[in-house]
C-alpha positions as CSV (number, residue, x, y, z in Angstrom):
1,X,6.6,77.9,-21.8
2,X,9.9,79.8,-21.5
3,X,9.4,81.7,-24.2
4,X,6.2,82.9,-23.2
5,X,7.7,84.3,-19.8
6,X,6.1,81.3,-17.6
7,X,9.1,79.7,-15.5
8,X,8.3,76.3,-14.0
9,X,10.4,74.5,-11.6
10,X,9.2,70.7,-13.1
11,X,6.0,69.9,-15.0
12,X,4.1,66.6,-14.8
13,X,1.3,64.6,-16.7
14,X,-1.6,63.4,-14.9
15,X,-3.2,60.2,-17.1
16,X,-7.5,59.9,-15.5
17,X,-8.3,56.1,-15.3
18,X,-11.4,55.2,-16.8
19,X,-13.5,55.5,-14.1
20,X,-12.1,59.0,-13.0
21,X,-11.6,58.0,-9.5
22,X,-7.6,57.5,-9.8
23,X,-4.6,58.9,-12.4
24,X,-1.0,57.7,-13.3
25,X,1.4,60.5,-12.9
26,X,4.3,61.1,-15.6
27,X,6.9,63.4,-15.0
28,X,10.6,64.2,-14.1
29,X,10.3,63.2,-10.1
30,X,11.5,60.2,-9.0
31,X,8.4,59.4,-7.5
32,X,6.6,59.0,-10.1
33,X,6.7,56.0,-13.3
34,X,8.2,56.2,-16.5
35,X,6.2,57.5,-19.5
36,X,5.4,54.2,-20.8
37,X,4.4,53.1,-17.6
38,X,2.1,56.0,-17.3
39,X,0.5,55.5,-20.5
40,X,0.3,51.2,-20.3
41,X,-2.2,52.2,-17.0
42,X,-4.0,54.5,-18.7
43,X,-4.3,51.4,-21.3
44,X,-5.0,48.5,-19.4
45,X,-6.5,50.5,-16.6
46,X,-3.7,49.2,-14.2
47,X,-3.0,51.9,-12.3
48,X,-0.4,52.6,-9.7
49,X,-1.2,51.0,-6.1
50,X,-0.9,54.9,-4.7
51,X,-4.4,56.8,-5.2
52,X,-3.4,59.9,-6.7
53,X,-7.0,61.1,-6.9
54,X,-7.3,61.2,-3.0
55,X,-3.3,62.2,-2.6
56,X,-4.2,65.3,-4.8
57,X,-7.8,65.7,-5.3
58,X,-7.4,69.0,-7.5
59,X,-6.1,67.1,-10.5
60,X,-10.0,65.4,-10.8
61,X,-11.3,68.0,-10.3
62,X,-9.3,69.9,-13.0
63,X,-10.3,67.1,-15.2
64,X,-14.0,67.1,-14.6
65,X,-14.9,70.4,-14.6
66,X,-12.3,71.2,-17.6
67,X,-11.3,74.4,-16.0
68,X,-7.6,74.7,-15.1
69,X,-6.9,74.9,-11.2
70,X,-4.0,76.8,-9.7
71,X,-2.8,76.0,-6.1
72,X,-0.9,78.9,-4.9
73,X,2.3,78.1,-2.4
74,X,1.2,77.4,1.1
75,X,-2.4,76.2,-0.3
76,X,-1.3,72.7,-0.4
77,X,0.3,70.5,2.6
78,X,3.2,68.1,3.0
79,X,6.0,67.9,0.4
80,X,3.4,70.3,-1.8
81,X,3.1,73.0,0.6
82,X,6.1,75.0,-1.2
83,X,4.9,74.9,-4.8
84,X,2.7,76.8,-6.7
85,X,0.7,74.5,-9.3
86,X,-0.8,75.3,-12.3
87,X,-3.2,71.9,-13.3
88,X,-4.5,72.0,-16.6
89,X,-7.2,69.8,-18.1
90,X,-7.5,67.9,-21.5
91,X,-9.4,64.6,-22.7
92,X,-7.0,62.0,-20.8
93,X,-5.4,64.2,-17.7
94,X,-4.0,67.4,-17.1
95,X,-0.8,69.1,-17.5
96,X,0.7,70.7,-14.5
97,X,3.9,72.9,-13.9
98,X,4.9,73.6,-10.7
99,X,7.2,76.8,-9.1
100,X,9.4,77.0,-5.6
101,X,7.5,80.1,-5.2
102,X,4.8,82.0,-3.9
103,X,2.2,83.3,-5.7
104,X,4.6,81.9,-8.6
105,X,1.6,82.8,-11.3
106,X,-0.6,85.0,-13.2
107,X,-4.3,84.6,-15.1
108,X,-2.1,85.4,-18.1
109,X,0.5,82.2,-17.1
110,X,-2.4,80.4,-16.5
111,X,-3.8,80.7,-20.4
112,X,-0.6,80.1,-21.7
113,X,-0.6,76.9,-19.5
114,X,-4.1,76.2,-21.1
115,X,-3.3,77.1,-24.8
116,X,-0.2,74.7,-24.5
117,X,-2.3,71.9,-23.1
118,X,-4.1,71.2,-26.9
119,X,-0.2,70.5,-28.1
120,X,0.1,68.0,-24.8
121,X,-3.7,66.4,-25.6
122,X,-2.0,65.7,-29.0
123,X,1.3,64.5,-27.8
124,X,-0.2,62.0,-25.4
125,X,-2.9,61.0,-28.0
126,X,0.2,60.0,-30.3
127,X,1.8,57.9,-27.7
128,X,-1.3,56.0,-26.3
129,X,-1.4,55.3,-30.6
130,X,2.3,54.3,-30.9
131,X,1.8,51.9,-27.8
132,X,-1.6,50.4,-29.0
133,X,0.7,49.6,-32.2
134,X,3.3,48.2,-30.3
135,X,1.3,46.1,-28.3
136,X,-0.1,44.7,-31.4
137,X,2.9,43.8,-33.3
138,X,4.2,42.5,-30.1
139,X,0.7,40.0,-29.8
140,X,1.2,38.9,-33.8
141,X,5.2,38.5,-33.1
142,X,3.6,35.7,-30.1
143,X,1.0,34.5,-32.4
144,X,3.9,33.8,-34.9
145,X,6.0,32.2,-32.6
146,X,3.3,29.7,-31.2
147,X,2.4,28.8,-34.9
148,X,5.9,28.1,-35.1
149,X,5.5,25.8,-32.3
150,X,2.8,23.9,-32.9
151,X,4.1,22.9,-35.8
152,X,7.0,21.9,-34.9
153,X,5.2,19.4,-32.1
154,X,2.9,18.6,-34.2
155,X,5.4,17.6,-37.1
156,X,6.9,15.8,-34.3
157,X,3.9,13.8,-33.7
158,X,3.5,12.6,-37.4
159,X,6.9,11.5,-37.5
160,X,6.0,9.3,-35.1
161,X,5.9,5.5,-36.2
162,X,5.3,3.8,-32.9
163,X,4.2,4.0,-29.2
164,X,8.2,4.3,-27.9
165,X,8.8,7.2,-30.1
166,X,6.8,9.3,-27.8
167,X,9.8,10.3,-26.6
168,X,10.5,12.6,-29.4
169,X,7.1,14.3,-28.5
170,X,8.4,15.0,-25.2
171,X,11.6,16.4,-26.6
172,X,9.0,18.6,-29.1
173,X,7.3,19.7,-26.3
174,X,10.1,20.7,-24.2
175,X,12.1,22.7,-27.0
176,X,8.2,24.3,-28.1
177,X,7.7,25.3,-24.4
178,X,11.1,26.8,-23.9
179,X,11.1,29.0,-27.6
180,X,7.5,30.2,-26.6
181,X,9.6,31.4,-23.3
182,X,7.5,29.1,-20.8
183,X,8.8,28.5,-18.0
184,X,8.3,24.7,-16.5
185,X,9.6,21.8,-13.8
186,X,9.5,18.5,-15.4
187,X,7.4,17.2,-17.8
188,X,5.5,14.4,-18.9
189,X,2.3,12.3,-20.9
């Protein structure tokens, strides 16, 4: 954005939840979650207990009408009032930049802002991607592990050879429950 002339003070991400009534927020403020945070809500639809969508109602409706919105300084109240905000639309969101200034942009800033959104719609595609894959190999790492685990208890049941032996079950059991990262009080048959 820099190189085409359009200064921004911070820039955020706004991920739409599936319904459209609500959006996790990624971007350099402390305020706001992490990326993978971000994009884990927009996955699960677990969205932050904050509802952006009536905090800053502009974003949806950047993100249903697909035309960008630009709030100049003063337009906005509380903490916003002093920004100018540039909200862009794509499939999931919209990208916003933000200036400490009045009247901070132009219709010509504003394209820009638009033309680089179709490099952000990919960027966040990728990611929601690379965390679909991680969640997977994460589930078959668990489904490994519990395989694992039943058979070790259930090796430990065949070795039993008679009713005090059960015992060694419980001792299966405990080390299967505690590999599998189960937490527990007490045990027993």
């Amino acid at each position: 954005l820099l190189e085409l002339g359009v200064r921004q003070d911070s820039m955020s991400l706004q991920i739409v939840s599936a319904d459209g009534r609500n959006f996790s927020v990624i971007s350099n403020e402390a305020e706001f979650p992490d990326t993978q945070q971000a994009i884990r809500h927009f996955l699960h639809d677990n969205l932050p207990r904050l509802n952006y969508g009536e905090r800053y109602p502009w974003v949806l409706e950047a993100w249903r009408t697909g035309e960008p919105v630009y709030q100049p300084c003063g337009a906005l109240v509380g903490k916003l009032r002093d920004l100018s905000i540039i909200d862009a639309p794509f499939n999931r969101g919209t990208f916003a930049i933000h200036q400490r200034r009045p009247n901070a942009y132009s219709d010509d800033d504003i394209q820009a802002v638009v033309a680089i959104t179709t490099m952000v719609e990919e960027a966040v595609a990728r990611c929601i991607d690379l965390e679909r894959e991680q969640s997977l190999r994460r589930r078959a790492e668990q489904d490994a592990m519990l395989d694992r685990v039943c058979q070790t208890i259930r090796h430990g049941v065949w070795r039993m050879d008679g009713p005090e032996k059960m015992g060694g079950l419980l001792v299966a059991l405990q080390e299967g429950l505690r590999e599998l990262g189960i937490p527990y009080w007490g045990y027993g048959i």
